[in-house]
C-alpha positions in Angstrom: 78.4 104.5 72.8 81.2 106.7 71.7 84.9 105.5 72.1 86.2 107.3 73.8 83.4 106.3 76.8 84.2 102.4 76.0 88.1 103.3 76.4 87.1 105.0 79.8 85.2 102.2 80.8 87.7 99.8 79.5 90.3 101.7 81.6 88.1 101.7 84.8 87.7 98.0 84.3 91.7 96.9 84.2 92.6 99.3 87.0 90.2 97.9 89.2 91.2 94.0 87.7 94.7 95.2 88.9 93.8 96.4 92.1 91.6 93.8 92.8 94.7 91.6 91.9 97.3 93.3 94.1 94.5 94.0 96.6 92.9 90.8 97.6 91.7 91.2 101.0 89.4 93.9 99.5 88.4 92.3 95.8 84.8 93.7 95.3 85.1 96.2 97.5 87.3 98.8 95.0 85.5 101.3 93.1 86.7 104.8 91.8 86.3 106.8 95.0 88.0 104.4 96.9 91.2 106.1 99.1 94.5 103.8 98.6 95.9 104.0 101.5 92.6 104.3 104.1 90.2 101.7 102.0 92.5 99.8 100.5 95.4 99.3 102.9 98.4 99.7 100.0 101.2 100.0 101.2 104.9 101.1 99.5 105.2 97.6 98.7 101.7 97.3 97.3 102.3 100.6 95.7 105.1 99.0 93.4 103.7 95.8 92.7 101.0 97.8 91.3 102.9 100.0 89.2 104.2 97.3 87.4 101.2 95.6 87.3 99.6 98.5 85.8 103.0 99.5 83.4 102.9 95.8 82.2 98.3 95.8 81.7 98.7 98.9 79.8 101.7 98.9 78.3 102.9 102.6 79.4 105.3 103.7 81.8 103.9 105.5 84.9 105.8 108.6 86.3 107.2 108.7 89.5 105.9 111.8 90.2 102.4 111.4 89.1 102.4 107.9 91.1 103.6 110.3 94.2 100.1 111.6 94.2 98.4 109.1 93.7 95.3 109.2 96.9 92.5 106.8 95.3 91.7 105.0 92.3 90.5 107.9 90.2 93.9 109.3 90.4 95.2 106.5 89.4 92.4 106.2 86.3 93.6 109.5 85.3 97.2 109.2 85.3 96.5 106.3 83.2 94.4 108.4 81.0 97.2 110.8 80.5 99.5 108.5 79.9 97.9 108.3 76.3 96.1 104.7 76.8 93.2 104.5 74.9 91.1 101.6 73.3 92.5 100.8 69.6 
């Protein structure tokens, strides 16, 4: 298996640790498709706690802006993506 497929899966992994986390009413239940908001029941306050959950797992610092669109967990994979995380 390639890298950069283990840092994708490593990333999958820790986002949904970190939702699961934040999110424990619905622990098992959180995959990439899931919808924030609808599925997941995050709320503003949710929304921040993750943030810095995520900021602090990762060690990045997530844009307001991209965390503004943020819908379900694959946006929130990606923006981690892009944030230049990857698997040393």
């Amino acid at each position: 298996m390639s890298k950069e497929v283990l840092a994708g899966l490593e990333v999958e992994c820790k986002v949904i640790k970190v939702l699961s986390d934040c999110c424990p009413a619905v622990r098992g239940r959180i995959e990439l498709g899931s919808r924030l908001v609808e599925d997941l029941c995050v709320d503003s306050i949710s929304l921040v706690e993750i943030v810095m959950a995520l900021n602090d797992s990762f060690g990045i610092e997530l844009s307001e802006a991209g965390v503004g669109e943020w819908r379900t967990v694959l946006d929130i994979y990606v923006s981690v993506r892009e944030n230049g995380w990857y698997m040393g």
